[in-house]
C-alpha positions in Angstrom: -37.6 -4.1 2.6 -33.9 -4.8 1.9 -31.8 -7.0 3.3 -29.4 -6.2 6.4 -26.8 -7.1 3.9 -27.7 -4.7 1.7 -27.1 -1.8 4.7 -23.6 -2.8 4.8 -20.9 -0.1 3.1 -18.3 -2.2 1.0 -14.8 -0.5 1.3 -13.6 -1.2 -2.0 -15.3 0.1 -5.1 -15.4 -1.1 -8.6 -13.6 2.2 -9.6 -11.0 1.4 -7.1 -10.4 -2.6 -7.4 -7.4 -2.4 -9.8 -5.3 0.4 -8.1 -6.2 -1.6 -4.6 -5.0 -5.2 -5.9 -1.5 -3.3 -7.1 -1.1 -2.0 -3.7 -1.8 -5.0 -1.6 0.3 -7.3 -4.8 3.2 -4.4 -4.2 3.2 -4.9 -0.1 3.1 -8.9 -0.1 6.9 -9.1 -0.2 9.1 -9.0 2.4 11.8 -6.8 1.0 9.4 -4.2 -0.5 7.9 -4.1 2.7 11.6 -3.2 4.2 12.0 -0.3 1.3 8.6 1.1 2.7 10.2 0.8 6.5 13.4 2.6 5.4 11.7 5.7 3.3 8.9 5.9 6.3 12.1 7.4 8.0 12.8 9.5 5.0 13.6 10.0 1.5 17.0 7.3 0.3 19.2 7.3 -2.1 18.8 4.0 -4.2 22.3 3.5 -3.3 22.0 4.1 0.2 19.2 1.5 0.4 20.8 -0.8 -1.6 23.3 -1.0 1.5 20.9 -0.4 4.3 18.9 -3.6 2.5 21.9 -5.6 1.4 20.8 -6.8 -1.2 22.0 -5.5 -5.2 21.0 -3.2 -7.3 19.3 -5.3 -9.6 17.4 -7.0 -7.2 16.4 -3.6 -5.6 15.2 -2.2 -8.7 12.6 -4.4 -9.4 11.3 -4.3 -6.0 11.3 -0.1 -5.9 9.8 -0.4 -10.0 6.8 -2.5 -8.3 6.8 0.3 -5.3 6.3 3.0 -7.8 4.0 1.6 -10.3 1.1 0.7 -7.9 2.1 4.3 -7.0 3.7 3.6 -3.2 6.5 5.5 -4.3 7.4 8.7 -5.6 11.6 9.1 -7.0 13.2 12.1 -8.5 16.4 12.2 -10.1 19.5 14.4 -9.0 22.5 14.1 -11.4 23.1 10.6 -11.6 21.6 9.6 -8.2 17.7 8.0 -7.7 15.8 9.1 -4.8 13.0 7.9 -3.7 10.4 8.3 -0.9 6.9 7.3 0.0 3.8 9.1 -1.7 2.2 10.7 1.3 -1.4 10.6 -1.2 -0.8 6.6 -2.0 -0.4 6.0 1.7 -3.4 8.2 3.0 -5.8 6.3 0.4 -4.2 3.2 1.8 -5.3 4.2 5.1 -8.7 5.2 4.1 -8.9 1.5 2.6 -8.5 0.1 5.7 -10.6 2.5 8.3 -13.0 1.6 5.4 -12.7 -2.2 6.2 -12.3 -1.3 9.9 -16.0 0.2 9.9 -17.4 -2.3 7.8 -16.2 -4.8 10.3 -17.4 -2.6 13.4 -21.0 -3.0 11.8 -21.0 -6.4 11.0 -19.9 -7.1 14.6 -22.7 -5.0 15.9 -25.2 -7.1 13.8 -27.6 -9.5 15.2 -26.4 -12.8 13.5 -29.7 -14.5 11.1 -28.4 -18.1 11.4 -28.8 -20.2 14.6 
């Protein structure tokens, strides 16, 4: 017979570990977290958000390069100007990721506890 624990669903898959780590690594900063609140309202120019954040250019970049290589954000180019935007697909396996860890939790909750 196997073990309760072995009945339990674990959100995050071996296939899945690397691109998961990037995402949570690319939302534990406070201003990338800021970029990500500005584009939920839309797609931004980088210069626009380099105003709306205060913050330079410099500084900006490497947060949006971090965005969009853990694949948070999507950018296209228009003459000279960057734009950029959240990547709905990103942010629905993000989502999935969590009602994942939501469940899990649920059914560990429901559990009868094996220790006194």
């Amino acid at each position: 017979m196997a073990s309760p624990a072995a009945k339990i669903h674990s959100p995050l898959r071996a296939e899945t570990v690397g691109q998961t780590a990037r995402w949570f690594h690319a939302l534990g900063d406070e201003t990338r977290l800021r970029v990500i609140d500005r584009l939920s309202e839309g797609e931004q120019c980088v210069c626009d958000l380099t105003d709306l954040l205060e913050t330079g250019q410099s500084r900006l970049s490497f947060h949006l390069k971090i965005l969009k290589d853990a694949g948070i954000l999507k950018d296209r180019r228009e003459g000279r100007w960057v734009y950029y935007s959240l990547n709905p697909e990103a942010v629905e396996k993000l989502e999935r990721f969590v009602g994942d860890l939501k469940t899990c939790c649920q059914s560990l909750a429901r559990r009868p506890r094996c220790c006194p």
